[in-house]
C-alpha positions in Angstrom: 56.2 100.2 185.6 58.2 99.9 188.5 56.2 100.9 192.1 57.6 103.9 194.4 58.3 101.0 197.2 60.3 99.0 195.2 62.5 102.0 194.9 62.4 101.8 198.8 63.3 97.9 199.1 66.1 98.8 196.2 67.7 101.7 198.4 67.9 99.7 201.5 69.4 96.5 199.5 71.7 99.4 198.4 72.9 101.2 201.4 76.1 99.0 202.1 77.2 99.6 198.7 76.7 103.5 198.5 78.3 103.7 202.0 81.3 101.6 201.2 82.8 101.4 198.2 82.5 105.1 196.4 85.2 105.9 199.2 87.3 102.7 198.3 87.2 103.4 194.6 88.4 107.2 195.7 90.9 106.1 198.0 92.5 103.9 195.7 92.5 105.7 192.5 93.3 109.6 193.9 93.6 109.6 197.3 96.8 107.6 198.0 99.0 108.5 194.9 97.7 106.1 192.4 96.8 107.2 188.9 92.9 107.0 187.8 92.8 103.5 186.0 91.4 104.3 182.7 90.6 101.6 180.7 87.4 101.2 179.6 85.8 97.9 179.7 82.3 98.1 180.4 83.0 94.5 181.9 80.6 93.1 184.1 83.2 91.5 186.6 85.5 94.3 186.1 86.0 96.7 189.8 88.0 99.3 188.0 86.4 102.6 187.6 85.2 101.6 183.8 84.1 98.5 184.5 80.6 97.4 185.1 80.3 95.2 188.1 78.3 97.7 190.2 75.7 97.5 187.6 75.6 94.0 187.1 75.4 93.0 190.8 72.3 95.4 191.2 70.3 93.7 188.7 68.9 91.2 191.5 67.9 93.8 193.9 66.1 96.5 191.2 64.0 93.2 189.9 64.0 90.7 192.8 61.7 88.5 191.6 63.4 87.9 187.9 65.9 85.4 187.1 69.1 87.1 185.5 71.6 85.5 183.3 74.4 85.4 181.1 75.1 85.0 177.5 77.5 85.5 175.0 77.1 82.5 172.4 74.1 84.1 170.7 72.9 87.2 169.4 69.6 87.8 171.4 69.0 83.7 172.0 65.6 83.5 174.1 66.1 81.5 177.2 64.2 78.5 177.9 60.9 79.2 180.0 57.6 81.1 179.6 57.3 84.7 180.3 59.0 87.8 178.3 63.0 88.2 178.4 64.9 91.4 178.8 68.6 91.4 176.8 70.8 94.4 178.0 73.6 95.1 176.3 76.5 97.4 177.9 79.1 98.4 175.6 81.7 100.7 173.9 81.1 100.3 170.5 77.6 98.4 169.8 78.6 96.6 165.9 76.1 94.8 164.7 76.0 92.9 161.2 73.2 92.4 159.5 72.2 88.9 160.7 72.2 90.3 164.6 70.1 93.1 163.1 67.7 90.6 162.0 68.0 88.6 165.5 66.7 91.8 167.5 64.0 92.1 165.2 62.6 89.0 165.3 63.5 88.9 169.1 61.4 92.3 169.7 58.8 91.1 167.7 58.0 88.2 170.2 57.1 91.1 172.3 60.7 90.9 174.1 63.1 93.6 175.3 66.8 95.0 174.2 68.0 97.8 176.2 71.1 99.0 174.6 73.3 101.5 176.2 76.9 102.1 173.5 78.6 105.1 172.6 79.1 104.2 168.7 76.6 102.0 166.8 77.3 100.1 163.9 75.3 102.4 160.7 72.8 99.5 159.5 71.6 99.0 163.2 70.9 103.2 163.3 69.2 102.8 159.8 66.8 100.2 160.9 65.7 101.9 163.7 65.3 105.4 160.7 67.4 107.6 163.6 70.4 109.4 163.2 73.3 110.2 165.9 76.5 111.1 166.3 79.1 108.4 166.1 82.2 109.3 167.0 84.3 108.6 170.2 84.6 112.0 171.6 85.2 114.0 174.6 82.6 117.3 175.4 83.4 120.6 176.2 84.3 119.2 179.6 86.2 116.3 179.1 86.6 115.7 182.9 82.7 115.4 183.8 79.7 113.8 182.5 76.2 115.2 182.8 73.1 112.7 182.1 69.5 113.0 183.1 66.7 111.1 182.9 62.4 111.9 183.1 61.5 109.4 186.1 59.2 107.0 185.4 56.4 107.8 187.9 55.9 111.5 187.8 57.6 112.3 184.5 60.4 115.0 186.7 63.3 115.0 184.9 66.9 114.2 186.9 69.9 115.5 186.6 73.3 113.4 187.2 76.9 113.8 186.9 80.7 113.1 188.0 83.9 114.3 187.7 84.9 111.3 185.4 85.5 110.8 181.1 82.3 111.6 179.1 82.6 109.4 176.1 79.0 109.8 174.8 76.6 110.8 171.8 73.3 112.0 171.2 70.4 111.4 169.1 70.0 114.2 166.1 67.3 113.1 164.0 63.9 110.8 165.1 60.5 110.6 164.9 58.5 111.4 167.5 55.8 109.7 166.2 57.5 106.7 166.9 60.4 107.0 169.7 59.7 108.4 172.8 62.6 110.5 174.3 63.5 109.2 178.0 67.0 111.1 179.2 68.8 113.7 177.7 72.8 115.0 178.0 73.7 118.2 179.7 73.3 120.2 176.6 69.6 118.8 176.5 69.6 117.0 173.4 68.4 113.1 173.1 70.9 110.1 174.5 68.1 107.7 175.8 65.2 107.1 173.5 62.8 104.1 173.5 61.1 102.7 170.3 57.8 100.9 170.9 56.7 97.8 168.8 53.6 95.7 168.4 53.3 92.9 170.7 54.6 95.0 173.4 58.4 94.3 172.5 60.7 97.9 172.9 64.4 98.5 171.9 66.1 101.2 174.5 69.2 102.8 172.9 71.3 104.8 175.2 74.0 106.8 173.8 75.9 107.3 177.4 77.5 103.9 178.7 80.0 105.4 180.7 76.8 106.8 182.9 76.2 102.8 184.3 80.2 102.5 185.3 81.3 101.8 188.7 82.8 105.3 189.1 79.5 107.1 187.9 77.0 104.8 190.1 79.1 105.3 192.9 79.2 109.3 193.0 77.0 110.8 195.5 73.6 109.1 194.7 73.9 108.4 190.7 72.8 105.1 191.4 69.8 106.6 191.2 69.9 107.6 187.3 70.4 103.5 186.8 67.3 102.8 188.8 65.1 105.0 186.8 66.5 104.3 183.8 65.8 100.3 183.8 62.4 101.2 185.7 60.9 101.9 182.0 61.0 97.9 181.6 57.8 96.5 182.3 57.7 94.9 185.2 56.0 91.8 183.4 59.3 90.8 182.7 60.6 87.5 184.6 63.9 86.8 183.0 66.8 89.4 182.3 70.2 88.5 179.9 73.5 90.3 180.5 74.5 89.9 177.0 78.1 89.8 176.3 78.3 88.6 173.1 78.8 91.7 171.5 81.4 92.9 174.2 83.3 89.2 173.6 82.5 88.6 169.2 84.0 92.3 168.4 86.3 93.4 171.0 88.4 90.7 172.3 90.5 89.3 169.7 87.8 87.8 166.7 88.1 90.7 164.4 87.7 89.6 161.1 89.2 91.9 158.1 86.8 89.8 156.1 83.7 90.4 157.9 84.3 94.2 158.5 84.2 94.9 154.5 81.1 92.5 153.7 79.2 94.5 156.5 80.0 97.8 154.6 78.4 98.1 151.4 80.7 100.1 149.8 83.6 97.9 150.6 81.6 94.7 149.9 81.1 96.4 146.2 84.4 97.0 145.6 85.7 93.7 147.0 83.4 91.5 144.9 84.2 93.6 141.4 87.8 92.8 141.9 87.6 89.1 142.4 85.5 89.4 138.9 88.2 91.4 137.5 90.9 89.1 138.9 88.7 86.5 137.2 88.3 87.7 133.9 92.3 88.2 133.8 92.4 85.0 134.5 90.6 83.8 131.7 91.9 85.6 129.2 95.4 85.5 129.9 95.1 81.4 130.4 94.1 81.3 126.9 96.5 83.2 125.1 99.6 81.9 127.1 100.6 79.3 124.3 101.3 75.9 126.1 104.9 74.2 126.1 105.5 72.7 122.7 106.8 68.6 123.5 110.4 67.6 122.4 109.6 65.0 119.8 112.8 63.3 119.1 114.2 62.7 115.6 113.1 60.3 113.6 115.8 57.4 113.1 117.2 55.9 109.8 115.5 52.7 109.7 117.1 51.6 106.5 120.3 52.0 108.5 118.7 50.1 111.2 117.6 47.1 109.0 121.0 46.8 107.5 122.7 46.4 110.7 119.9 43.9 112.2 120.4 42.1 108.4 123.6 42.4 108.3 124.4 41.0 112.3 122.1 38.2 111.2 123.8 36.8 108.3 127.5 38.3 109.4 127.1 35.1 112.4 125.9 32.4 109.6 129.0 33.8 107.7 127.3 33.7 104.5 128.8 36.8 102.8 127.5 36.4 99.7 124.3 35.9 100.3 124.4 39.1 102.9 125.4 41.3 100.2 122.9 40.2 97.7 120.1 40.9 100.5 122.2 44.9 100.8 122.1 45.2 97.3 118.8 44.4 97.1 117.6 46.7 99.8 119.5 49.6 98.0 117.8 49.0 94.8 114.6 49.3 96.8 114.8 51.9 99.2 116.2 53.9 95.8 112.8 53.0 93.8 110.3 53.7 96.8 112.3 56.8 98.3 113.5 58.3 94.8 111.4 56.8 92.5 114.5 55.9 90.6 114.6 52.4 88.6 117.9 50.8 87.6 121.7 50.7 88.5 123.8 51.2 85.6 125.9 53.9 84.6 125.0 53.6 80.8 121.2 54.9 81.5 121.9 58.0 83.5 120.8 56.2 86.9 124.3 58.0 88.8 123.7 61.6 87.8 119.9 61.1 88.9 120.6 59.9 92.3 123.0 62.0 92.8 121.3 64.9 92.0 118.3 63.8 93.9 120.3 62.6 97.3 123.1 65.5 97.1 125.6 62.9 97.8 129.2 63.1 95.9 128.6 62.1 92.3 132.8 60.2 92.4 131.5 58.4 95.5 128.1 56.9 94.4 129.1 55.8 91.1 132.2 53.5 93.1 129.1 52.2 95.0 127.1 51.0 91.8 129.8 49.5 90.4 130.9 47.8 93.3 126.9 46.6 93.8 127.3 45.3 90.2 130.0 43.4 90.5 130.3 42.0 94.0 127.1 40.0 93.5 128.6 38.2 90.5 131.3 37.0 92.6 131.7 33.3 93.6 133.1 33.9 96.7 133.1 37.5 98.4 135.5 37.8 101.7 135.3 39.4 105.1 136.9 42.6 103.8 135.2 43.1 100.7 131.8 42.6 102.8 132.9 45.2 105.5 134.3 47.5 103.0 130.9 47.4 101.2 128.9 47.5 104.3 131.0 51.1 104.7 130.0 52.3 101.9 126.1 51.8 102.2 126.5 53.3 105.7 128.4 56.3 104.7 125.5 56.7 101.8 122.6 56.2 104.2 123.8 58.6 106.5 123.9 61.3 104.3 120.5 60.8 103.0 
């Protein structure tokens, strides 16, 4: 604990500031026709009413001999050096994810300090601690005051504080006493500053009023006081003090992740994983009944056609005509036996009425080719036109078949 002279060295560091600027902050916000600046920051370098540079700067002065810093890189990092570290955290809306839960915990088990003063905290960090509060952003019955009091350390009186400022705050409505001893209470009485007490001789102080350590409240009449007493339940074994802002900086300014807000709800975590398996199995399915693109496979070409022009080019440039139309004839005769399975070219045996019933091609038309097949080979000389006007004729045949 704290002594009773170090409140007297704290007062006297003090005096300038309760002398000079509570009239300042008056002057300037209602006194010379200037709107009351609003906005609350809870920012440790911020001199508007809601800000929280009074606080900060009087960290040296209630615990001269401990080395204060800043940080806002880690959840509850433990500075380099021996001795126990102190972590206070100052902020609207204290949202913790599960892995930060875990950070404190390991961090108070080391025998450490948090001192956490928020008016909304994030469900899982209330759960751990097994308390239950309100946790909504809310005005009292008197939306233009705030009333806070705290027991003092020393002789256990209890305080009363107020000003004529907003009263964001909350209250405790379900803890064990076994385990959480109840330091300050609202106006109405009920719990906003409880301590909870682990093994080692590491503590977690949850304030549910953070608008009682803003500029405008420390600054009326002698509310400075109520900060005092509040931190004097730290031990004073503690050396080394951390202003965290990481929770002010990772959640408020910009980083808000839609992603991480619905993994650190449960419900919304469920849901968000059973439709990516749905989306999934959709997937699957309708991939395997979508029937793939059939391939144009082009039309087979008449090769018989083919290897009469080829032939027929070839021997057309020796200009041996008769022997090119004994190789056509030929070719007929074959492709007729292997395609038709038809033997012979006379028109005595029935060969005509065969093919032509097998091929479809004009009965008048194929017996003209026979016979001229038959005859043009026994030829002693066959011409140009004969040859061309045969060559016709086995075209117009192989094109219909």
């Amino acid at each position: 604990m704290i002594r009773n002279s170090r409140y007297g060295s704290m007062v006297l560091a003090l005096r300038w500031i309760l002398a000079v600027l509570p009239a300042l902050i008056f002057l300037s916000s209602c006194g010379l026709n200037k709107r009351l600046n609003r906005r609350l920051s809870l920012w440790r370098k911020d001199d508007n009413p809601y800000g929280t540079i009074v606080a900060y700067d009087a960290l040296p002065f209630i615990f001269p001999n401990a080395e204060i810093s800043i940080d806002r890189s880690k959840a509850f990092g433990v500075p380099s050096g021996e001795g126990k570290a102190a972590h206070i955290i100052i902020t609207d809306f204290m949202d913790a994810e599960p892995t930060d839960v875990t950070a404190l915990m390991n961090f108070v088990g080391e025998g450490n300090i948090v001192f956490i003063s928020a008016n909304r905290f994030s469900d899982g960090l209330l759960k751990n601690f097994q308390i239950r509060a309100t946790n909504v952003r809310r005005f009292t019955q008197e939306p233009d005051s705030l009333t806070v009091g705290v027991y003092n350390p020393v002789d256990a009186a209890y305080r009363s504080f107020s000003y004529p400022g907003d009263s964001y705050d909350n209250y405790v409505t379900r803890l064990d006493t076994q385990y959480v001893s109840v330091l300050g209470r609202d106006g109405h009485g009920r719990p906003d500053f409880i301590r909870l007490n682990y093994k080692g001789g590491g503590a977690v102080y949850l304030h549910f009023a953070p608008l009682a350590f803003s500029n405008f409240f420390l600054l009326h009449k002698q509310n400075m006081a109520y900060y005092a007493n509040a931190l004097s339940y730290m031990p004073s074994t503690i050396k080394r003090f951390v202003w965290d802002d990481y929770f002010r900086y990772t959640h408020r300014n910009g980083s808000f992740s839609t992603l991480g807000f619905i993994m650190r709800n449960p419900a919304l975590a469920l849901a968000f994983w059973l439709l990516l398996f749905l989306l999934l199995v959709v997937y699957l399915f309708d991939s395997k009944r979508r029937q793939r693109q059939i391939p144009v496979i082009a039309p087979l070409s008449n090769t018989s056609l083919d290897f009469v022009r080829t032939i027929g080019r070839l021997y057309y440039q020796r200009r041996d005509n008769h022997n090119l139309a004994s190789k056509m004839v030929m070719h007929f005769n074959d492709q007729v036996r292997t395609r038709y399975h038809l033997a012979g070219t006379t028109p005595e045996d029935g060969f005509v009425d065969r093919l032509a019933y097998r091929t479809g091609y004009p009965k008048q038309e194929l017996a003209g080719l026979v016979e001229y097949m038959r005859e043009l080979p026994t030829k002693a000389f066959v011409s140009d036109e004969e040859l061309l006007d045969f060559y016709r004729q086995l075209e117009a045949f192989y094109k219909h078949t």
